[in-house]
MILO-373396 format. One line per field, with one value per residue: residue number from 1; residue in one letter; x, y, z of N, C-alpha, C in turn. Coordinates in pm, 1 decimal, decimal comma. Layout:
! MILO-373396
seq: c(NUM / ...) .
type: c(a / ...) .
n_xx: c(X / ...) .
n_yy: c(Y / ...) .
n_zz: c(Z / ...) .
ca_xx: c(X / ...) .
ca_yy: c(Y / ...) .
ca_zz: c(Z / ...) .
c_xx: c(X / ...) .
c_yy: c(Y / ...) .
c_zz: c(Z / ...) .
! end
This chain:
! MILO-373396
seq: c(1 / 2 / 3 / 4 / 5 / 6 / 7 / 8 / 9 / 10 / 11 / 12 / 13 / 14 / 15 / 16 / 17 / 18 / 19 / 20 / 21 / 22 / 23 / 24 / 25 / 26 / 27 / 28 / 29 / 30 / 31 / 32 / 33 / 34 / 35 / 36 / 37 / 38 / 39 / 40 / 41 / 42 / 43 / 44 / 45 / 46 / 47 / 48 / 49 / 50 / 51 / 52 / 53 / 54 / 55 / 56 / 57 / 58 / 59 / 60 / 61 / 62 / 63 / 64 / 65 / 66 / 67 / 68 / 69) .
type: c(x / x / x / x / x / x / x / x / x / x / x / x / x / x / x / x / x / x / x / x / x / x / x / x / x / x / x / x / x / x / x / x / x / x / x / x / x / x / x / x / x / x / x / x / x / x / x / x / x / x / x / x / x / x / x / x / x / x / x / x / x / x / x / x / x / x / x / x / x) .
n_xx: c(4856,6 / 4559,4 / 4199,2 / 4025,7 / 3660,2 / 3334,5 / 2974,0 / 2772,7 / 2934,7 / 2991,7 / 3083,6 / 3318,3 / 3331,6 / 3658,8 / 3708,9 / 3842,5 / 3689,9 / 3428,1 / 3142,0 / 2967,9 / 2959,1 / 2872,1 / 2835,4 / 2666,2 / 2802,4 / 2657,6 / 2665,5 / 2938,4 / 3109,1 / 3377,3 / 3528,4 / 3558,5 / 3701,9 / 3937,6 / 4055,9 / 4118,4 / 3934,2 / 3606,6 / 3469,8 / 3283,8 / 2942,5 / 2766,3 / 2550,5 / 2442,4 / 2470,0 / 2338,7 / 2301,1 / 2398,1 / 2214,6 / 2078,5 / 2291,2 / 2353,0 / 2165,4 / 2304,0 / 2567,4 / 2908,3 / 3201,2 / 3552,4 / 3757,8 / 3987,2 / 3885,4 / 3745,3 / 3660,5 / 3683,8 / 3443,8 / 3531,9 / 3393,8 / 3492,8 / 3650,8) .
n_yy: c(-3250,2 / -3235,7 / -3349,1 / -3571,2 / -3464,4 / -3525,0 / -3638,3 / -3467,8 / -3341,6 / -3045,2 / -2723,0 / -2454,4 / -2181,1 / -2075,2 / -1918,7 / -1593,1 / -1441,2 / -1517,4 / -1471,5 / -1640,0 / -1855,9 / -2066,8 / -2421,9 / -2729,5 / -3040,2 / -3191,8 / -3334,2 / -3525,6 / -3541,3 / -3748,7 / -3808,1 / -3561,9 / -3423,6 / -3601,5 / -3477,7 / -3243,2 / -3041,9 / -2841,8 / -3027,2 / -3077,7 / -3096,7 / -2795,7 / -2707,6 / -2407,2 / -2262,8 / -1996,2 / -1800,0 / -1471,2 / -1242,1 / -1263,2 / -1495,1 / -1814,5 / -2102,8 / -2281,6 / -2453,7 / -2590,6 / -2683,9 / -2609,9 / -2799,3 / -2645,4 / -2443,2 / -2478,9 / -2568,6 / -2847,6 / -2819,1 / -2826,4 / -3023,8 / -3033,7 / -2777,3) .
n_zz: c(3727,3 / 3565,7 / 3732,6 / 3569,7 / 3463,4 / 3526,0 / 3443,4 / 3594,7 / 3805,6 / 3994,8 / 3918,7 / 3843,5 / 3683,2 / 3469,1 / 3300,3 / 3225,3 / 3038,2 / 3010,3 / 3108,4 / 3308,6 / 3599,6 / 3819,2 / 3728,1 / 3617,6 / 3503,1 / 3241,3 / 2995,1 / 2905,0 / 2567,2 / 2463,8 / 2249,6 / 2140,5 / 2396,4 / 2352,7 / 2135,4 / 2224,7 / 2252,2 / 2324,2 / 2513,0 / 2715,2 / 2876,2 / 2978,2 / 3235,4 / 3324,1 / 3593,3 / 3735,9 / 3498,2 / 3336,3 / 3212,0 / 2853,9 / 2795,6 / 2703,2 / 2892,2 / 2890,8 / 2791,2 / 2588,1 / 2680,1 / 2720,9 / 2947,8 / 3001,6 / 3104,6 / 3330,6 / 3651,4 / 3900,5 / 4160,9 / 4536,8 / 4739,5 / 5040,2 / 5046,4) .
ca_xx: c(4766,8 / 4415,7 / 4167,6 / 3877,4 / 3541,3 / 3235,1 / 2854,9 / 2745,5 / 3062,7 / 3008,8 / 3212,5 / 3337,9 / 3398,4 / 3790,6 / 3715,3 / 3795,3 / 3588,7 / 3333,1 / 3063,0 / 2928,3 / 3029,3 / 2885,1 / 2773,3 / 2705,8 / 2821,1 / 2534,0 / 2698,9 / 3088,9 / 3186,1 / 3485,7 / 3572,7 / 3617,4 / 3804,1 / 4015,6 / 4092,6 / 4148,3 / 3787,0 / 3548,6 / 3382,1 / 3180,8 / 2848,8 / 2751,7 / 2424,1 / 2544,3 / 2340,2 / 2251,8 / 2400,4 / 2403,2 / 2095,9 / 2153,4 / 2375,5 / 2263,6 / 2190,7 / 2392,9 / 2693,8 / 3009,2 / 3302,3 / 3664,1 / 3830,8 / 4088,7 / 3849,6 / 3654,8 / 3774,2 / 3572,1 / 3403,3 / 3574,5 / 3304,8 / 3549,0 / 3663,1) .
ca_yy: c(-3303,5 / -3201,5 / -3437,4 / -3549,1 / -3383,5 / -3625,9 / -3569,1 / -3455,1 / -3273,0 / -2891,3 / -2676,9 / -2282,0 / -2125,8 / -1999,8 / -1804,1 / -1417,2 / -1334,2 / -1567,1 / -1444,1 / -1780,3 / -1860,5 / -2204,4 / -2488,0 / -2859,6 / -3146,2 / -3239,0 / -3441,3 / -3562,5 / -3586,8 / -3845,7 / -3803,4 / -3407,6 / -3427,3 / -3675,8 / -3393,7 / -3158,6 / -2957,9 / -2864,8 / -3164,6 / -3086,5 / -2973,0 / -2759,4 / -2614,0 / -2309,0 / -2243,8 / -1866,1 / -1752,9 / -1325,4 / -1227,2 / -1297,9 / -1598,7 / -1939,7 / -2182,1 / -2448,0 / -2479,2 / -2646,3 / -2566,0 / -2678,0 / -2813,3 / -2561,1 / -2318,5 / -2568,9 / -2648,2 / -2877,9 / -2734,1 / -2911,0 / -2986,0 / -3012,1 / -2657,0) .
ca_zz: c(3625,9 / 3613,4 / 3689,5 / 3433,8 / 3531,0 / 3490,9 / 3432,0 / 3762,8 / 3908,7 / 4007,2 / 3842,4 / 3776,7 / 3516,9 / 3529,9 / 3174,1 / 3199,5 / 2941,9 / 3019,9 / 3261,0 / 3337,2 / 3716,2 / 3850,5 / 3687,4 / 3641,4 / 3396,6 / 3188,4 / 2980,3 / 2809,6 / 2508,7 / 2445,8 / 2107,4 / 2165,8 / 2484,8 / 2291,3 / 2021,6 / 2291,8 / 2250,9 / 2435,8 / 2555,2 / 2862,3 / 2783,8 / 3123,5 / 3245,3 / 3446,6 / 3747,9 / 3725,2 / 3382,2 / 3276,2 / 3130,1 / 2777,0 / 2805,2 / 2748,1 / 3033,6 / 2878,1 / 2635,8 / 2541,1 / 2752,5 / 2764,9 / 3068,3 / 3027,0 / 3183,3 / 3411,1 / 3767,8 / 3986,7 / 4332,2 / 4624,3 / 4899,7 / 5138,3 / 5124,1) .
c_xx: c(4622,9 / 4306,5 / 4046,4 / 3746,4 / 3442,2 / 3130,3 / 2822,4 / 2793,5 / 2998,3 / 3122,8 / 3188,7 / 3414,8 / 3507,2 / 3822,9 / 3765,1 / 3715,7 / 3471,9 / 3278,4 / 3025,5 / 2967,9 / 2975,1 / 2788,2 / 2788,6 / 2716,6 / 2745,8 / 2627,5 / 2884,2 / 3073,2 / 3360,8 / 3587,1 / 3654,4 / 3737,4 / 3958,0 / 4119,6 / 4096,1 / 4021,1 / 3747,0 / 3457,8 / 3327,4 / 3082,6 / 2770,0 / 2627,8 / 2499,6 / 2408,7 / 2251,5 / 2340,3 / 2372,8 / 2275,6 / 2134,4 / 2205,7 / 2290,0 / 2295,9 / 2244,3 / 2479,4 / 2796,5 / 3132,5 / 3456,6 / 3686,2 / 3993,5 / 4056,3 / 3731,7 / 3751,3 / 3631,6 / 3561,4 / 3456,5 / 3475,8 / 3363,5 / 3631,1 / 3677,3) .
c_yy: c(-3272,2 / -3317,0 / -3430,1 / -3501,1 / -3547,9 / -3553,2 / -3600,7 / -3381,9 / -3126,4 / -2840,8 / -2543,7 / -2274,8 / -2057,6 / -1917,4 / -1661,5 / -1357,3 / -1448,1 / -1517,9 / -1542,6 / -1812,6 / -2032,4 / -2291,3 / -2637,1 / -2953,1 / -3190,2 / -3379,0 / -3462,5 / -3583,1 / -3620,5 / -3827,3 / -3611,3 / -3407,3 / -3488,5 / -3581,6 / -3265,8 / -2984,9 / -2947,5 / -2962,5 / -3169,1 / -2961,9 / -2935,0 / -2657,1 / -2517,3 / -2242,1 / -2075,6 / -1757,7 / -1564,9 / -1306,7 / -1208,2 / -1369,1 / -1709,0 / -2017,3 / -2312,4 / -2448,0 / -2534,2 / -2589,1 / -2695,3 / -2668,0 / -2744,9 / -2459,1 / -2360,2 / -2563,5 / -2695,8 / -2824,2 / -2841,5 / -2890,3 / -2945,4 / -2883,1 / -2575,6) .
c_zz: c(3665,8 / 3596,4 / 3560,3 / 3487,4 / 3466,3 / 3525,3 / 3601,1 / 3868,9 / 3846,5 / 3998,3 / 3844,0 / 3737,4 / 3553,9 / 3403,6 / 3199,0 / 3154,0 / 2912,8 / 3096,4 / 3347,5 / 3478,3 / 3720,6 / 3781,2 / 3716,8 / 3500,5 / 3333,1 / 3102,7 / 2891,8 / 2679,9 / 2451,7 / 2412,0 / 2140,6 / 2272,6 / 2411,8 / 2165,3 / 2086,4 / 2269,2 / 2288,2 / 2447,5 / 2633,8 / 2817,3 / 2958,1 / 3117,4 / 3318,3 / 3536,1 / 3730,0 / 3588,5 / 3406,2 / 3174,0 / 2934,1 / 2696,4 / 2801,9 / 2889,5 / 3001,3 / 2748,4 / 2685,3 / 2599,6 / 2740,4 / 2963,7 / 3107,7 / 3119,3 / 3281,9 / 3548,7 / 3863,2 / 4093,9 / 4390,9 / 4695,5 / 5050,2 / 5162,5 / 5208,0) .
! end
């Protein structure tokens, strides 16, 4: 089971055809998650020239950074 991400948790992007690599949780929405959407709205640390520095992402293609690594 994957867990839930929350505003604050570092995250990368596990897209293919996203460029996007690491980012952070800005903020949830609920309601979306709830309706299986993307609901995590994520700044991404050093985006692709281009690319915005913040959009709407599912947690299908999210995975949090472990510190302990």
């Amino acid at each position: 089971m994957k867990v839930r991400l929350k505003v604050g948790d570092l995250i990368i992007n596990t897209h293919a055809l996203d460029r996007c690599g690491l980012g952070i949780i800005v903020e949830v929405d609920q309601k979306a998650l709830d309706d299986w959407s993307a609901g995590y709205f994520v700044h991404w640390c050093n985006p692709p020239k281009g690319i915005a520095k913040q959009s709407w992402s599912s947690d299908r293609w999210l995975e949090k950074v472990d510190a302990n690594r």
